[in-house]
N, C-alpha and C positions, 0 to 999 in steps of 0.2 A: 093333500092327496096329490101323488103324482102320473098318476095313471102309467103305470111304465106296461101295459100289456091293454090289449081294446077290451071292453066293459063289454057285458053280455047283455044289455038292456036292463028297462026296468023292472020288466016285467016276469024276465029270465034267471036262474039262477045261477052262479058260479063263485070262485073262488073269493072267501074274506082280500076284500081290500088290501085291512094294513096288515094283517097277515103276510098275506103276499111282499107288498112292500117292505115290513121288517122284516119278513128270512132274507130277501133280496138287498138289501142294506147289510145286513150283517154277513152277507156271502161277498159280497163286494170290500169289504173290509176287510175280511180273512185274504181273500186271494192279493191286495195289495200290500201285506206284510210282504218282507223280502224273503222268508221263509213260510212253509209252511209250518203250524207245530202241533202239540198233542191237545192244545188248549184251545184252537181253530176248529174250521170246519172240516170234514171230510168228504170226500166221494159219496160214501156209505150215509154221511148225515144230508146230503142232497137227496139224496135216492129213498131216503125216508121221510122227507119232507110232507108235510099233509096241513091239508087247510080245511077250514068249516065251507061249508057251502053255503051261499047268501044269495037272495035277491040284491040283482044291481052287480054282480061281484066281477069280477073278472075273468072271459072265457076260459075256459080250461086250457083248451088246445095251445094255445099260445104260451100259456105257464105251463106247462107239462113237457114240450118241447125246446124251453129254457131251461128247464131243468137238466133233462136230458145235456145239453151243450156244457149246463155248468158241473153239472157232475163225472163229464170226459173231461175239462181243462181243470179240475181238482184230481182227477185219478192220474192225468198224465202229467202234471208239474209234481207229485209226491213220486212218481217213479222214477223223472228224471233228477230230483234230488236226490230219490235214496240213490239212484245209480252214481252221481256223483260224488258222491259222501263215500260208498263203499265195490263200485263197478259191477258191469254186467251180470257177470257169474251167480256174484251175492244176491242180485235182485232176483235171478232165474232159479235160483236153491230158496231165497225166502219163497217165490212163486209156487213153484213147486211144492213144499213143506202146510202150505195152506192148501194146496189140492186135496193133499191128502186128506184131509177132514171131510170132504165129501165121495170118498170112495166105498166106505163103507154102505150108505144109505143107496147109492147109484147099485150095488152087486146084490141089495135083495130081491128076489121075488119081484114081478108085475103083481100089484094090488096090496105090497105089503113096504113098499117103500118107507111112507110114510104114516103116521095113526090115522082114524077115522075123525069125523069132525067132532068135538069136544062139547061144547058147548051153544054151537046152533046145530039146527036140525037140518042143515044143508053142507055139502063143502064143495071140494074142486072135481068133475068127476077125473076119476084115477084112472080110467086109461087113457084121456086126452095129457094128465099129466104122465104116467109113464112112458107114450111115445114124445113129448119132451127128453126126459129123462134118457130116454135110446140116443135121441139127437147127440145128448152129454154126453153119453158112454161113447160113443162113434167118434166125437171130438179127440177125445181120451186118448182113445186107443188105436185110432187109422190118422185121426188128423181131420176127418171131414170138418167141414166149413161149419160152423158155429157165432155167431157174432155176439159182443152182449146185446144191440136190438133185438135180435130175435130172442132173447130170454127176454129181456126189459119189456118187448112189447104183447108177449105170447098172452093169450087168454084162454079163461078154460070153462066150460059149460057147467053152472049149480047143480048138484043132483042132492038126494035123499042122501042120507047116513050111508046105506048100501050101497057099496062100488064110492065112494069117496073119501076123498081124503081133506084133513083140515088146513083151512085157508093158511093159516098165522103158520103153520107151522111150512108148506110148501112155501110162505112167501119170503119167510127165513132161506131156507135154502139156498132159494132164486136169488136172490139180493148177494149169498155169499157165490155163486158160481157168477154173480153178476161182475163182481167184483175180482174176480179170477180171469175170464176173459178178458177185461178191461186190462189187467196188467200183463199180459199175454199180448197185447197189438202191440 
């Protein structure tokens, strides 16, 4: 064990050890190929990243805002490849062409964005996410200031089935307008 992050105590819970360790090895390994490829790791496979929770394990905070770090220098060395491979234009036309995938779900209705929760009897309540979702559209459409932290770090308060929407499916979203942003700086 190499402790690459400070332990939570013994008595505390946090993140699986080797866990941690091996995505972190095998993230270390993808980024030092001389390319990146389709068989590597991704932005998007950082940002999904999840670990068991253990007594002993390792602070979250510390792994969570390594992730973060490693998941900009994997989003920004795949854009300045793809830009080198095929130039600006191409990268800002593929950019764009993935926006569009989220336009549709951003132009319905407050409260109807997204389904309600599925399968727990709880979700995200919906209008703390649809004034996110305003934030997006204002991005969109004036340019106001949007960063991906503020989607990556945004939280939203449990409610009952009524007035909510489902977690998996808002955190889908989240992850691709994450991922939109990111190649937009």
């Amino acid at each position: 064990m190499r402790d690459l992050f400070p332990r939570a105590g013994f008595m505390r819970t946090g993140y699986h050890l080797v866990q941690v360790d091996e995505f972190f090895d095998r993230a270390r390994a993808a980024y030092e190929r001389p390319m990146l490829d389709d068989g590597g790791l991704s932005a998007l496979d950082v940002r999904r990243a999840a670990f068991d929770i253990t007594r002993g394990g390792y602070q979250t905070a510390p792994v969570d805002a390594a992730l973060d770090r490693l998941e900009i220098a994997f989003a920004t060395r795949a854009r300045e490849q793809y830009v080198r491979a095929h130039g600006h234009d191409a990268w800002m036309n593929q950019l764009a062409e993935r926006a569009q995938v989220l336009y549709p779900r951003l132009r319905r209705p407050r409260g109807q964005r997204f389904r309600p929760p599925v399968k727990s009897r709880e979700g995200y309540d919906a209008s703390e996410v649809d004034a996110l979702m305003e934030r997006l559209i204002a991005f969109f459409d004036t340019g106001e200031s949007l960063t991906p932290e503020d989607i990556r770090h945004a939280t939203f308060t449990r409610r009952g089935k009524r007035g909510a929407y489902d977690e998996r499916t808002v955190d889908a979203f989240l992850a691709r307008a994450v991922d939109i942003l990111m190649g937009a700086q």
